[in-house]
GUFIFI-165738 format. One record per residue: x negated, y negated, z of N, C-alpha, C in turn; chain. Coordinates in steps of 0.001 Angstrom, whole numbers. Each point is the difference from the previous one (the first is absolute). Last residue first. Example, Ala and Ser with C-alpha at 12.3 -4.5 7.8 and 13.67 -1.06 7.14 Angstrom:
2
+---------+---------+---------+---------+---------+---------+---------+---------+---------+-------+
!    n.px !    n.py !    n.pz !   ca.px !   ca.py !   ca.pz !    c.px !    c.py !    c.pz ! chain !
+---------+---------+---------+---------+---------+---------+---------+---------+---------+-------+
!  -12850 !    2250 !    7080 !    -820 !   -1190 !      60 !     770 !   -1090 !     730 !     A !
!    -290 !    5720 !     -70 !     890 !   -1190 !       0 !    -900 !   -1200 !       0 !     A !
+---------+---------+---------+---------+---------+---------+---------+---------+---------+-------+
//
This chain:
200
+---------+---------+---------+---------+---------+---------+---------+---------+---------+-------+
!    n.px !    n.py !    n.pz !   ca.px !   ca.py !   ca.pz !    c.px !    c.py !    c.pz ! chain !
+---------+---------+---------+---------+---------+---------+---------+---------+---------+-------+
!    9451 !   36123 !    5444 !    -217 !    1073 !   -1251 !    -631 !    1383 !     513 !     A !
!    1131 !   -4580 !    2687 !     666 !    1318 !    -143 !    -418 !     915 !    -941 !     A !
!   -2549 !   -4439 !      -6 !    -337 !    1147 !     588 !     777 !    1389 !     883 !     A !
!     976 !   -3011 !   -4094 !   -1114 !     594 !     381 !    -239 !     870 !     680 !     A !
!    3526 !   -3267 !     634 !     374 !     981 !    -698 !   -1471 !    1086 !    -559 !     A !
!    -130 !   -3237 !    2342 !     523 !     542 !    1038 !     202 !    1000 !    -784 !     A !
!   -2200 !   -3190 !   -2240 !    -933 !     464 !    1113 !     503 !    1415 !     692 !     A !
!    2972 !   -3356 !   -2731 !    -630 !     983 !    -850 !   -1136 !    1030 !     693 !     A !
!    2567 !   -3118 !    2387 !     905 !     824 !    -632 !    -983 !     964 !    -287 !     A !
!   -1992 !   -4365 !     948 !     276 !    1538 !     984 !     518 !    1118 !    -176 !     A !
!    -373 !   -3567 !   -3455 !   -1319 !     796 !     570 !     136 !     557 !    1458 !     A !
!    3537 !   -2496 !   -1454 !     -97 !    1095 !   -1250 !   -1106 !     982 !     869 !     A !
!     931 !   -3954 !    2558 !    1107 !    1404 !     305 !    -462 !    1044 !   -1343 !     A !
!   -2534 !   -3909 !    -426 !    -266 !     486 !    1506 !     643 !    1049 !     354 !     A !
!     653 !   -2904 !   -3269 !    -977 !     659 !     -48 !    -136 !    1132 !     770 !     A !
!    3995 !   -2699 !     517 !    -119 !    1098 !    -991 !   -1197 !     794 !    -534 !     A !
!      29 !   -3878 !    2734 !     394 !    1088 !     673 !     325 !    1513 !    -995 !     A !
!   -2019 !   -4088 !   -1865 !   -1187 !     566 !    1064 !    1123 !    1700 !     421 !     A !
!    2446 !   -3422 !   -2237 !    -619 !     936 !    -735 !   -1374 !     827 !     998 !     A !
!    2881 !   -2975 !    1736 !     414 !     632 !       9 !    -448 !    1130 !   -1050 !     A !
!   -1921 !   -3328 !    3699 !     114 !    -104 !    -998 !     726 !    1503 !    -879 !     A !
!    -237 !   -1346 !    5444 !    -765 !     171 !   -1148 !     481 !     178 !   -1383 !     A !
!    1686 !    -784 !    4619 !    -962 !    -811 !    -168 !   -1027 !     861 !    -804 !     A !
!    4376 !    1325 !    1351 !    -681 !     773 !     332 !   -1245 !    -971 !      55 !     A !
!    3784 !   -2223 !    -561 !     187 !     902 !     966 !   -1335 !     892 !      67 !     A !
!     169 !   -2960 !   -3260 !    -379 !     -76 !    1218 !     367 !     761 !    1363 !     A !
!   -1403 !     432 !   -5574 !    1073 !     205 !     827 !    -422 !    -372 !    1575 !     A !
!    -895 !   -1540 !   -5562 !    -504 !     526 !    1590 !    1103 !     -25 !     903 !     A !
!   -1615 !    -355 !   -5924 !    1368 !     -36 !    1091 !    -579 !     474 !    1050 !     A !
!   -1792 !    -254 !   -4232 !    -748 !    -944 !    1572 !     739 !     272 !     708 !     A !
!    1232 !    1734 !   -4391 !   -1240 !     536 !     398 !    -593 !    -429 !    1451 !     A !
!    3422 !   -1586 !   -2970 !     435 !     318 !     988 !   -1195 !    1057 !     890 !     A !
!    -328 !   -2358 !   -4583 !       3 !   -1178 !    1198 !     443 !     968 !    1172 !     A !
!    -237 !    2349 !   -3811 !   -1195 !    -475 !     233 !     -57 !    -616 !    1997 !     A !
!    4421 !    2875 !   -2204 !   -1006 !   -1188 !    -221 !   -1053 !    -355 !     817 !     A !
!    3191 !    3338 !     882 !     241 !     406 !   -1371 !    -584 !   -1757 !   -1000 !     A !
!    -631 !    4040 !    4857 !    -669 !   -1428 !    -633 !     691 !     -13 !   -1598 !     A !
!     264 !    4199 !    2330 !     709 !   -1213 !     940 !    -302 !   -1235 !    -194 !     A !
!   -1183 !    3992 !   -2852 !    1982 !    -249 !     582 !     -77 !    -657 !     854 !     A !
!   -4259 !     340 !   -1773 !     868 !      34 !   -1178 !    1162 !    -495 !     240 !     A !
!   -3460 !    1365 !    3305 !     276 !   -1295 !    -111 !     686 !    -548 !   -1064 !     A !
!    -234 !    4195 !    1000 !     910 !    -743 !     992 !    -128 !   -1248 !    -336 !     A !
!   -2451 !    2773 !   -2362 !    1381 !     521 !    -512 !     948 !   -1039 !    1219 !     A !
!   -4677 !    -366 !     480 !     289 !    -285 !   -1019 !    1583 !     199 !    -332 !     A !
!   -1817 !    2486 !    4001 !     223 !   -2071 !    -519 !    -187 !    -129 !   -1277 !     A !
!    -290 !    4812 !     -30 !    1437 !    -796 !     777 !      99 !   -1362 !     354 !     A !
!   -3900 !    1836 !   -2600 !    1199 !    -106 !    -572 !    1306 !    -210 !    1140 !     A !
!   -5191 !      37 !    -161 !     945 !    -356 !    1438 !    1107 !    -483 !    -671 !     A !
!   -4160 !     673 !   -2721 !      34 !    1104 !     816 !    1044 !     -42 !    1529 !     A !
!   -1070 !   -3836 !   -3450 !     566 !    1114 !    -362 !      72 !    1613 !     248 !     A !
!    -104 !   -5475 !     974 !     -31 !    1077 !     962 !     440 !     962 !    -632 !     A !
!    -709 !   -3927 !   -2480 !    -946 !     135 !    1106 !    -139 !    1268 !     977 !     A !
!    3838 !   -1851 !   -3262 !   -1950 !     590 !    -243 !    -721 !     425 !     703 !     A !
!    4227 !   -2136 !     909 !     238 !    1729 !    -442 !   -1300 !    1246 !    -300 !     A !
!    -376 !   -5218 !    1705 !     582 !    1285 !     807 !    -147 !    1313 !    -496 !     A !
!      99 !   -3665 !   -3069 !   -1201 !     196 !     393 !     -45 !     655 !    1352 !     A !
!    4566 !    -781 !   -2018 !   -1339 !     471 !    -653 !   -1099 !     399 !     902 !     A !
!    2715 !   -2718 !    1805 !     790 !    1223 !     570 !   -1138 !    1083 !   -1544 !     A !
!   -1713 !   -4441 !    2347 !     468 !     715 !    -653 !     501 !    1007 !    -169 !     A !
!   -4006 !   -3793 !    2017 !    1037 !     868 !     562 !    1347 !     329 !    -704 !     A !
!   -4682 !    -935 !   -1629 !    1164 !    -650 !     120 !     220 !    1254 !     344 !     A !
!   -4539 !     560 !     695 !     690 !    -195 !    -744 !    1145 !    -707 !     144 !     A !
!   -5530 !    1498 !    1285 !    1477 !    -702 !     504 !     226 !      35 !   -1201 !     A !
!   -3056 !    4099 !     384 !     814 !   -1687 !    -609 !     644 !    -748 !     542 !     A !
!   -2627 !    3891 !    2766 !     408 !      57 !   -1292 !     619 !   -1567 !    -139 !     A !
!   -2349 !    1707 !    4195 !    -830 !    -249 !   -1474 !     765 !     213 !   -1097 !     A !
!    2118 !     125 !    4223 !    -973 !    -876 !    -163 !    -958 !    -134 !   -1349 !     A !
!    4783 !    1866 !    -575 !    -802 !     649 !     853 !   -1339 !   -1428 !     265 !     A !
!    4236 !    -306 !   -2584 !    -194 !    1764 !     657 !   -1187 !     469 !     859 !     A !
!    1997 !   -5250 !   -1127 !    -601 !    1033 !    -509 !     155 !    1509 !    1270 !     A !
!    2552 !   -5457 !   -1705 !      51 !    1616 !     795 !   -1512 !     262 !    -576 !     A !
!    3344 !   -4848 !     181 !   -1043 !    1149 !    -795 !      80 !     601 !     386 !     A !
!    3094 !   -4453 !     439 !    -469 !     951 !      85 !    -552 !    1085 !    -468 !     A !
!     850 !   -5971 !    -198 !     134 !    1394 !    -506 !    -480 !    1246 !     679 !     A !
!    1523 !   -5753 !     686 !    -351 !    1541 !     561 !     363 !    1239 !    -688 !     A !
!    -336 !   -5537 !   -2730 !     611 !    1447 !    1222 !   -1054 !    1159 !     234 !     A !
!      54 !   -5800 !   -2284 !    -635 !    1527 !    1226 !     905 !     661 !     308 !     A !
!     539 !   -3058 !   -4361 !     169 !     220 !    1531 !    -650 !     646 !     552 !     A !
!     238 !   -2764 !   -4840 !    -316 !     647 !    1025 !     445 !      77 !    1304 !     A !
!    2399 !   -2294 !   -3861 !   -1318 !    -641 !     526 !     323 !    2073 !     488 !     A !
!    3927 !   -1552 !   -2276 !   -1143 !    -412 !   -1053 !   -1768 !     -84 !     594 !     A !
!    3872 !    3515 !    1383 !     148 !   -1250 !    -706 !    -773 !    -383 !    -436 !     A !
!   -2177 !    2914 !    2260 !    1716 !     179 !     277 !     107 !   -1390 !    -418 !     A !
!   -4471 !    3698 !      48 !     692 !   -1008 !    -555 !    1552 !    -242 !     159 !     A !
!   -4302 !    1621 !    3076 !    1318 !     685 !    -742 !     931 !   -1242 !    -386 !     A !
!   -4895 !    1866 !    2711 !     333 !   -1299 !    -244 !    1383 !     857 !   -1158 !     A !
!   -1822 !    2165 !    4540 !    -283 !    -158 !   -1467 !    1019 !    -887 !    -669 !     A !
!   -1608 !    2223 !    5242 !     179 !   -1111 !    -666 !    -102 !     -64 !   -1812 !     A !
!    -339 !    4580 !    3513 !    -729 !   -1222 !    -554 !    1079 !   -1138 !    -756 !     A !
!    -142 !    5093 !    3157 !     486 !   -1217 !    -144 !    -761 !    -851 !    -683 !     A !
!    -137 !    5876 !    1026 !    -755 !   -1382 !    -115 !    1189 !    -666 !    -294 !     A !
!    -339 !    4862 !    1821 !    1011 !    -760 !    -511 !    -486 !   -1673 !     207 !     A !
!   -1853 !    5754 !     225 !    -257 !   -1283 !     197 !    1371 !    -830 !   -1129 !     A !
!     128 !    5278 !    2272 !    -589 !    -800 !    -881 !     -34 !   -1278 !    -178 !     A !
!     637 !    2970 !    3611 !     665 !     976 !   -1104 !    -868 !    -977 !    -862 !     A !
!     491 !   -3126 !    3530 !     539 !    1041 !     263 !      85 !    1154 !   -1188 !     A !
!   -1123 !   -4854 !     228 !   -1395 !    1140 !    -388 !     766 !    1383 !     135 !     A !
!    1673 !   -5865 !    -523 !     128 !     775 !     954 !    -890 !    1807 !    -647 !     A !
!    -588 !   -5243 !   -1359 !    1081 !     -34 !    1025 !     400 !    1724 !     857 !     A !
!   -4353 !   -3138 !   -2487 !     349 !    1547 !    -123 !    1095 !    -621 !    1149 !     A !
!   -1489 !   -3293 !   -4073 !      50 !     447 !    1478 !     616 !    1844 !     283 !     A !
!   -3332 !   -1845 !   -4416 !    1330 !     801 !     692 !     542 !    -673 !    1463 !     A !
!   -4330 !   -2512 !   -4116 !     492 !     701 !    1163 !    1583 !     -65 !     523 !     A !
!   -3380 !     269 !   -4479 !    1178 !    -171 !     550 !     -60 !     704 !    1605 !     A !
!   -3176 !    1346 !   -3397 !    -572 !   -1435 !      86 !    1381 !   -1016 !     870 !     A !
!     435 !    5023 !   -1010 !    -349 !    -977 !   -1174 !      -2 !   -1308 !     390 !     A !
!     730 !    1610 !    3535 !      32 !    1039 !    -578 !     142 !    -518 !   -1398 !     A !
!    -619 !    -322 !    5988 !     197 !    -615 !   -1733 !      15 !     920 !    -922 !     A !
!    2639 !    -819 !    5365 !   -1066 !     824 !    -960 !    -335 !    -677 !   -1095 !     A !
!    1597 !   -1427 !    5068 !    -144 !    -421 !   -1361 !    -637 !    1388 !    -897 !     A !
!    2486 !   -1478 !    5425 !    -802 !     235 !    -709 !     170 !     262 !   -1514 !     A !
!     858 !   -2940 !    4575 !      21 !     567 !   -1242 !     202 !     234 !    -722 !     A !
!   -1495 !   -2259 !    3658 !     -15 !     916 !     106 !    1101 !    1106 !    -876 !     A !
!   -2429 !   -4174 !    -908 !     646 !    -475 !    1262 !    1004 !    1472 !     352 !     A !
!   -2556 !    1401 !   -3629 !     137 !   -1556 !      18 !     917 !    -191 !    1066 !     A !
!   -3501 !    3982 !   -2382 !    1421 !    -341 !    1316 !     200 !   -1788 !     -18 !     A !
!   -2159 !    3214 !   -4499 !    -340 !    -690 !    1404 !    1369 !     207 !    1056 !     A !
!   -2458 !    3441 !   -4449 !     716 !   -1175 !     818 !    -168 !    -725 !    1188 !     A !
!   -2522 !    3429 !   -2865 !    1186 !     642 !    -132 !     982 !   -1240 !     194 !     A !
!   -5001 !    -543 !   -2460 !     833 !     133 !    1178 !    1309 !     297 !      33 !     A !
!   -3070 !   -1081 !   -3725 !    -931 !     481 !     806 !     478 !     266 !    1428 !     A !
!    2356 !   -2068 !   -3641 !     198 !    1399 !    -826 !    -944 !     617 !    1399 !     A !
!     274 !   -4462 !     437 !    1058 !     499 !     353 !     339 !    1417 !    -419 !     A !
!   -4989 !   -2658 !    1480 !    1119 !     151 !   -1096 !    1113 !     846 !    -175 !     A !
!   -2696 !   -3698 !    3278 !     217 !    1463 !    -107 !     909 !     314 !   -1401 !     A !
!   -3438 !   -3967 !    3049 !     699 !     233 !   -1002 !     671 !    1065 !     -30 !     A !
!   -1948 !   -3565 !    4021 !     -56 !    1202 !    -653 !     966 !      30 !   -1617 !     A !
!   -2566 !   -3629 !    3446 !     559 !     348 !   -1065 !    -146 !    1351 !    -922 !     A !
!    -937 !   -2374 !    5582 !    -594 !     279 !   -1369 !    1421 !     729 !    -717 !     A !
!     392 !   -1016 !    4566 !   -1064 !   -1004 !    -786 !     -47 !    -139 !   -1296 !     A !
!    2199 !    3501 !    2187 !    -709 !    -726 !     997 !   -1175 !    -810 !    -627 !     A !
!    3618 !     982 !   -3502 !    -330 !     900 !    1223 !   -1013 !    -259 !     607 !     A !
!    3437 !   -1528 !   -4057 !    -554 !    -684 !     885 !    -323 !     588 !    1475 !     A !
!    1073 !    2142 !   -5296 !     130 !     200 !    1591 !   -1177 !   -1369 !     408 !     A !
!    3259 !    1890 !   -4746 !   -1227 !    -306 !     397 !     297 !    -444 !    1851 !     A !
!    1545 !    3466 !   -4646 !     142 !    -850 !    1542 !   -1168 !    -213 !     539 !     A !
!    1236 !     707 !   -5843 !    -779 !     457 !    1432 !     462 !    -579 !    1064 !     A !
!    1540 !     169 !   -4470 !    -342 !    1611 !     -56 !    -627 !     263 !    1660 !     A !
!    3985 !   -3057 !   -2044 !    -957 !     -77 !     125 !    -485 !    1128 !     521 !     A !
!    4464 !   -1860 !   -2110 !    -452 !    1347 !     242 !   -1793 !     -32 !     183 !     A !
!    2846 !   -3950 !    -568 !    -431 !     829 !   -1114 !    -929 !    1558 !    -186 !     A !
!     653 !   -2444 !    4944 !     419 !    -847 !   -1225 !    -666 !     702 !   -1580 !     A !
!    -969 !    1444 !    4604 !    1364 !     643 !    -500 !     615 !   -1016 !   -1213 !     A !
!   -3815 !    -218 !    4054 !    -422 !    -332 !   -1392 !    1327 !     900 !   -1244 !     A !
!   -1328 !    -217 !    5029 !     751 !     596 !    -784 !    -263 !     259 !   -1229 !     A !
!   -2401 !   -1723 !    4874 !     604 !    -170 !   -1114 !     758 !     667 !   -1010 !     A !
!   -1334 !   -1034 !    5473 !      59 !    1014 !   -1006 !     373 !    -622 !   -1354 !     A !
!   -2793 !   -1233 !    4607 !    1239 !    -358 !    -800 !      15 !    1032 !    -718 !     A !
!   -1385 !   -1957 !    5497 !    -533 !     780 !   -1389 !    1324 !    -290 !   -1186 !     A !
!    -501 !   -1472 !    4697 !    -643 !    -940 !    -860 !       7 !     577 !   -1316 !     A !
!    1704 !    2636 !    3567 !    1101 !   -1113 !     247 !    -544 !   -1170 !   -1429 !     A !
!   -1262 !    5259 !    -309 !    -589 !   -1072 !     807 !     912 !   -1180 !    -195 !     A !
!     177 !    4988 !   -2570 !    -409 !   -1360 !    -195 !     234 !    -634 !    1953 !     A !
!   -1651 !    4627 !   -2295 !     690 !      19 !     650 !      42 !   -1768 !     120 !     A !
!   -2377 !    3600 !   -2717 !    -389 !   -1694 !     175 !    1613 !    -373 !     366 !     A !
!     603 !    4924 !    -868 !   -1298 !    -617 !     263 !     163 !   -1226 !      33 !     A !
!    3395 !    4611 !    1763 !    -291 !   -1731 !    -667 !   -1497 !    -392 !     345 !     A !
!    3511 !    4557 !     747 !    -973 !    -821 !     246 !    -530 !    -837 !    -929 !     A !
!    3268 !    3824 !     488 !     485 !   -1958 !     769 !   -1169 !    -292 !      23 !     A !
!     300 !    4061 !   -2170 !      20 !     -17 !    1604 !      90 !   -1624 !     616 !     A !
!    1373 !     724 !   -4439 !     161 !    1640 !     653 !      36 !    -150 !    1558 !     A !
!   -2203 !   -2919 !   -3148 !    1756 !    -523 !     653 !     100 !    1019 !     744 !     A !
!   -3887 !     959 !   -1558 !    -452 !   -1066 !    1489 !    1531 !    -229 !    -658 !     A !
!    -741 !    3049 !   -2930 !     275 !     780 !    1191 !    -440 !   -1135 !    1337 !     A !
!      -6 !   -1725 !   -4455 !    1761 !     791 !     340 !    -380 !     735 !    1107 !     A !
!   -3527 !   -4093 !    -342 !     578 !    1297 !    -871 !    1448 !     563 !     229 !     A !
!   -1692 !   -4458 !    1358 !   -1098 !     856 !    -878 !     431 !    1143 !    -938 !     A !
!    2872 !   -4104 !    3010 !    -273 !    1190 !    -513 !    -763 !     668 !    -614 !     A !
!     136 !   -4976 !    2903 !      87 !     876 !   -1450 !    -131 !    1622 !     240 !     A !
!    2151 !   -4721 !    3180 !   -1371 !     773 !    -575 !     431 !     802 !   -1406 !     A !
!    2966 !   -2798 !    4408 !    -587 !    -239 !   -1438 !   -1006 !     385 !    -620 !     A !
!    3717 !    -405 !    4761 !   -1124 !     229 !    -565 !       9 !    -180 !   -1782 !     A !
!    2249 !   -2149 !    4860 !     304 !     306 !   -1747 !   -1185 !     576 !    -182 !     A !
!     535 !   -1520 !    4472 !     660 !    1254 !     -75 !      30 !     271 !   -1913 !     A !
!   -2602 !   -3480 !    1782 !    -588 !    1395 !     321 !     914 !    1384 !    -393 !     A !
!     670 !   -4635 !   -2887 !    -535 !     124 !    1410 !     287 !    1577 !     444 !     A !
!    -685 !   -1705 !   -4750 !    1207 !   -1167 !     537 !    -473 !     118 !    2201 !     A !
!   -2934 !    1024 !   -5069 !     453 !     724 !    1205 !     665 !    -968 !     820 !     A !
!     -23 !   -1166 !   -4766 !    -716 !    -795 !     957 !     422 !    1332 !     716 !     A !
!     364 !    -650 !   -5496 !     554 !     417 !    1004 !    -851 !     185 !    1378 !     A !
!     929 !   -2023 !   -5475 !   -1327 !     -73 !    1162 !    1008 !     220 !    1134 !     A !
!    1853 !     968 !   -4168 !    -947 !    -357 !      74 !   -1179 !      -1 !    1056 !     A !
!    5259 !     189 !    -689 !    -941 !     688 !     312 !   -1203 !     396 !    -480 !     A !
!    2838 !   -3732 !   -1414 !     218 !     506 !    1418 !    -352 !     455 !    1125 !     A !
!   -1043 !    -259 !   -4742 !    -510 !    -906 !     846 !     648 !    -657 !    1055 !     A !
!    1884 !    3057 !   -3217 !   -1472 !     427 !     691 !   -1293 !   -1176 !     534 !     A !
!    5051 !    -860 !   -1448 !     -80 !    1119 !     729 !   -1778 !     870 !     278 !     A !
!     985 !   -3565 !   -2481 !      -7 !    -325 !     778 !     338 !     941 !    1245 !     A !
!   -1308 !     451 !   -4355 !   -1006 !    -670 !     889 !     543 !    -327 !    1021 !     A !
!    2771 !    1950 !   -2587 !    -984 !     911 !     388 !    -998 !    -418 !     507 !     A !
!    3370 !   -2613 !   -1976 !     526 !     632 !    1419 !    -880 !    1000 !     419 !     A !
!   -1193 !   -2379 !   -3829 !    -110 !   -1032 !     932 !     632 !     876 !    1844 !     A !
!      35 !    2137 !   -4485 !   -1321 !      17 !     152 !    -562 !   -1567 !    1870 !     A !
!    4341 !    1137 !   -2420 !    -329 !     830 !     363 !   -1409 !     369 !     687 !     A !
!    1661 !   -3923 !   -2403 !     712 !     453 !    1220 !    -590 !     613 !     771 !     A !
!   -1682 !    -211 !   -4229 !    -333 !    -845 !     763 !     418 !    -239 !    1377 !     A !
!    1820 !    2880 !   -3405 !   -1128 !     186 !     208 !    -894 !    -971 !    1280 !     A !
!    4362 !    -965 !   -2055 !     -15 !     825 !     645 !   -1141 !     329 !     628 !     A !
!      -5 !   -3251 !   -3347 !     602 !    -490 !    1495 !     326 !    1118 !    1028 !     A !
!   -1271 !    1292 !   -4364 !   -1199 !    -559 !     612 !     293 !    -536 !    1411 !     A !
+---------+---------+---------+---------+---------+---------+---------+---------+---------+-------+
//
């Protein structure tokens, strides 16, 4: 029960954090995503205002964001939109959960906060997701749920077999090149395979 209670105390307090979020100043922006094709093109509705607010409502997985927009009180429901930008950015949802999107190259690679029991209380860690495509699942980022996902691009898959031999190494980034090292393997399979194509 003393657990429970913990737990339930670090989640309030982590979403009442982010809760009520203020447009900070001109250079931060903050709006909503409508659809997958307004991220597509960067474009944002009820674009917030130095006075405006955003809400979240991310405590027990709430279903709606609510908007302090020129005056008036908007609502939106989170199944009814792709995402927002928050001090510039940007967010997908997706079962009522919002993703940060960290990088799109080949396929999307989200960040979120999730609460993770260590010893006897809660913590926040940074977990990573994926999906294959804008409209498919976020998922855990996974040397599994990889294998799934791309089953018409058997050479990443087979690479990501022999060069990842755990989960956790999935983030690894390389700075010399300044990108993430599974991306690059995306990226080299699906040319390969293109090149190899179109010799045939």
């Amino acid at each position: 029960m003393k657990t429970l209670i913990k737990a339930l105390i670090a989640i309030a307090i982590i979403s009442l954090n982010a809760t009520f979020v203020h447009a900070q100043n001109s250079k931060s922006v903050t709006g909503i995503y409508l659809t997958e094709q307004d991220y597509k093109l960067n474009k944002l509705t009820y674009v917030l205002g130095d006075n405006e607010k955003l809400q979240l409502n991310e405590f027990l997985n709430g279903k709606n964001i609510s908007l302090l927009y020129q005056g008036k009180k908007v609502k939106l429901a989170k199944s009814d939109i792709y995402g927002y930008k928050l001090h510039n950015q940007d967010y997908r949802i997706f079962n009522n959960e919002a993703y940060g999107i960290i990088d799109t190259v080949g396929f999307t690679i989200y960040k979120k906060q999730k609460l993770t029991q260590q010893g006897k209380g809660y913590t926040p860690v940074e977990r990573y997701f994926f999906s294959a495509g804008n409209k498919q699942p976020v998922l855990a980022l996974t040397i599994e749920n990889l294998w799934n996902s791309f089953p018409s691009q058997p050479a990443f898959r087979y690479s990501i077999q022999s060069t990842f031999k755990q989960d956790a190494e999935l983030m690894a980034y390389d700075k010399l090149s300044n990108q993430y090292k599974l991306k690059y393997i995306h990226l080299h399979q699906g040319q390969a395979a293109t090149s190899s194509i179109a010799s045939r």
